[in-house]
C-alpha positions in Angstrom: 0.0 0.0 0.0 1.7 3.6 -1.1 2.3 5.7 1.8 0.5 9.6 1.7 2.9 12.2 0.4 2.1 15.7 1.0 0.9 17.9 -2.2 2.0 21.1 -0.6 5.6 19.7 -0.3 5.7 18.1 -3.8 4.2 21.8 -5.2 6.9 23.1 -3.1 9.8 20.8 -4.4 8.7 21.7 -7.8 8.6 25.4 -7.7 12.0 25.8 -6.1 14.3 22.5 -7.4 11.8 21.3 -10.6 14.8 21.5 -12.7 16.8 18.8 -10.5 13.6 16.6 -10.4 13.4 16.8 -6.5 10.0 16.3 -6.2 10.1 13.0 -8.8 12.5 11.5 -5.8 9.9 12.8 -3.3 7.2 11.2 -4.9 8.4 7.8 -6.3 11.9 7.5 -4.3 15.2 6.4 -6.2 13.5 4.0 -8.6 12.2 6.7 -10.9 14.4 6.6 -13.8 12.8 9.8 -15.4 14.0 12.2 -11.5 17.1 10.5 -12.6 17.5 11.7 -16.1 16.1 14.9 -14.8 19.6 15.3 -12.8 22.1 13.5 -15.5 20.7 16.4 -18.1 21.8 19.0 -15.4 25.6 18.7 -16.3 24.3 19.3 -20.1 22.3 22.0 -19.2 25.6 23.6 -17.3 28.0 23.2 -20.0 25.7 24.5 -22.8 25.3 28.4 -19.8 28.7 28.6 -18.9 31.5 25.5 -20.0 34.0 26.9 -17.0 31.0 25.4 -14.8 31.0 22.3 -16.5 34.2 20.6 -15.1 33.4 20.7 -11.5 29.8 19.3 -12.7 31.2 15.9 -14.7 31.7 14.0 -11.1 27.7 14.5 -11.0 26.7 13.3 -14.3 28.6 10.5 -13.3 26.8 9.9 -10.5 23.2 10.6 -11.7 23.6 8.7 -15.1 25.0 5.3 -13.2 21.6 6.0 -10.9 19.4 6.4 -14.1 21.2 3.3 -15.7 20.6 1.1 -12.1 16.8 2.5 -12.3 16.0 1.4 -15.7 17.6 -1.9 -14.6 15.4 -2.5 -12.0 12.2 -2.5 -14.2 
């Protein structure tokens, strides 16, 4: 049975970190591969405004695409 989650704090979650797909985690935990793909597109999204930003991103896009690869595993 799904546990309640709070809409005011997924509104929240969206209006303040929508682009990092914190409220995706909030909602479906770490086994949404789409939250995931939400934060490996961040390091793309950094490099494309400023590529002097991008290099102290790349250890993140690491992270989040071997998260969005172990999601889409799962299923």
């Amino acid at each position: 049975m799904p546990s309640h989650k709070n809409k005011t704090l997924a509104t929240l979650l969206a209006a303040v970190l929508g682009s990092l797909g914190a409220y995706r985690f909030y909602l479906r935990g770490k086994a949404d591969k789409w939250a995931w793909l939400h934060l490996a597109t961040l390091h793309a999204a950094i490099a494309a405004i400023s590529p002097t930003l991008a290099e102290p991103t790349a250890a993140l896009f690491d992270v989040c695409a071997r998260g969005f690869v172990g999601a889409c595993s799962a299923f």
